[in-house]
C-alpha positions in Angstrom: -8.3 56.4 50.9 -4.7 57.8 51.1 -3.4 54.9 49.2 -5.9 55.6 46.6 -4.8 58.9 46.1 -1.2 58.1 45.8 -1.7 55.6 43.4 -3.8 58.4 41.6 -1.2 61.2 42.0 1.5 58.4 40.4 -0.4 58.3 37.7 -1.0 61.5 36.8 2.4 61.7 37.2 3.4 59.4 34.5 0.9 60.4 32.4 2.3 63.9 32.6 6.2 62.6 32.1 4.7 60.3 28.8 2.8 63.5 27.5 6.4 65.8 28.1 7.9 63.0 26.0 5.3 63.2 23.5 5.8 66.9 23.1 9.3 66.8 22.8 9.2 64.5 20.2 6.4 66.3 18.6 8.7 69.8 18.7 11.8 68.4 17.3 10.0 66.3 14.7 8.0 69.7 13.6 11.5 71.4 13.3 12.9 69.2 11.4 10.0 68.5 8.5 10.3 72.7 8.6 13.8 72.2 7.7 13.0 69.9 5.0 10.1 71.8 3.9 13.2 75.1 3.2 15.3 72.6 1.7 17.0 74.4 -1.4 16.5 71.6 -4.2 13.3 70.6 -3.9 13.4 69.3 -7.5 14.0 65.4 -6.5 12.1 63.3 -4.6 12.3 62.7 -0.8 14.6 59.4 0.1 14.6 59.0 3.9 17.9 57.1 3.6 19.6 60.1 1.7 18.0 62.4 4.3 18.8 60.8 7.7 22.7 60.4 6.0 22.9 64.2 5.4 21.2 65.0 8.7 22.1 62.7 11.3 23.9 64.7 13.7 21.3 67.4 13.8 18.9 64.7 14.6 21.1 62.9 16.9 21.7 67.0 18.8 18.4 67.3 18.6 17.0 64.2 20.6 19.9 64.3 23.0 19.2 67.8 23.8 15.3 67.3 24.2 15.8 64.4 26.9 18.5 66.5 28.6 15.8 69.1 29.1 13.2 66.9 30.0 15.0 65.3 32.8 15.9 69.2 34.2 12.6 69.6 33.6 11.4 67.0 36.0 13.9 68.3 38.5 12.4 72.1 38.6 9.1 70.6 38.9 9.6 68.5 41.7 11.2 71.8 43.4 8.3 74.0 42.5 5.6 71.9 43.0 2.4 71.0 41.1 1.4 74.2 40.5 3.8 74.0 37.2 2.2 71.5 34.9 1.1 73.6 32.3 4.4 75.6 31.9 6.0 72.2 31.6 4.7 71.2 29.2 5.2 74.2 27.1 8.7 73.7 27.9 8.6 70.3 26.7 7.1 71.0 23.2 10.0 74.3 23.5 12.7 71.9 24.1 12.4 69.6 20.9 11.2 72.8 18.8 13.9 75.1 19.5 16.7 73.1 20.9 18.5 73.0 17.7 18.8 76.8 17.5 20.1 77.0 20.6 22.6 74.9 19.9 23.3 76.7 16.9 23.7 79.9 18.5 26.0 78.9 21.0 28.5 76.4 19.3 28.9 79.5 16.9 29.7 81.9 19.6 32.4 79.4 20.8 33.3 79.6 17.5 33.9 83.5 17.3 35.4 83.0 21.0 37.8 80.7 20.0 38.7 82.4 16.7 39.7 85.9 18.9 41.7 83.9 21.2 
């Protein structure tokens, strides 16, 4: 019986990890199609190519910064205990959504740091 439940506790473990990645993705891919949806010249036609050459680094930021959080993420849970699930995964969808801002916001204050200096 103990086995059983193991087995059934990995699961729901991996199920939970797959669902975190799934949000993550979900989050930075809504950013991004908000992005594109505020685009300023909305007069010619979508071309993915043209798109992932003008936005590549905010995609590649964005992805890298998602799985950085996700493995914290596993970390803290593992500390707190099981008792986090749903908070994880509200900072999983959080992670790909506003990530990007984030960075934002702090590579210009380094900016403003390094500009004083």
């Amino acid at each position: 019986m103990r086995e059983y439940l193991n087995e059934d506790h990995h699961k729901n473990k991996k199920m939970t990890e797959n669902i975190n990645i799934l949000l993550a993705l979900l989050g930075v891919s809504i950013h991004l199609l908000m992005k594109f949806n505020t685009r300023t010249n909305k007069a010619c036609d979508f071309s993915f190519k043209f798109w992932l050459q003008d936005n590549w680094v905010n995609v590649m930021l964005s992805m890298l910064s998602a799985i950085a959080v996700l493995f914290m993420l596993q970390d803290v849970s593992m500390f707190v205990g099981n008792g986090v699930e749903g908070l994880t995964k509200i900072v999983a969808f959080c992670a790909g959504f506003f990530n990007h801002s984030l960075i934002r916001a702090v590579t210009k204050r380094f900016k403003k740091a390094m500009e004083i200096e």
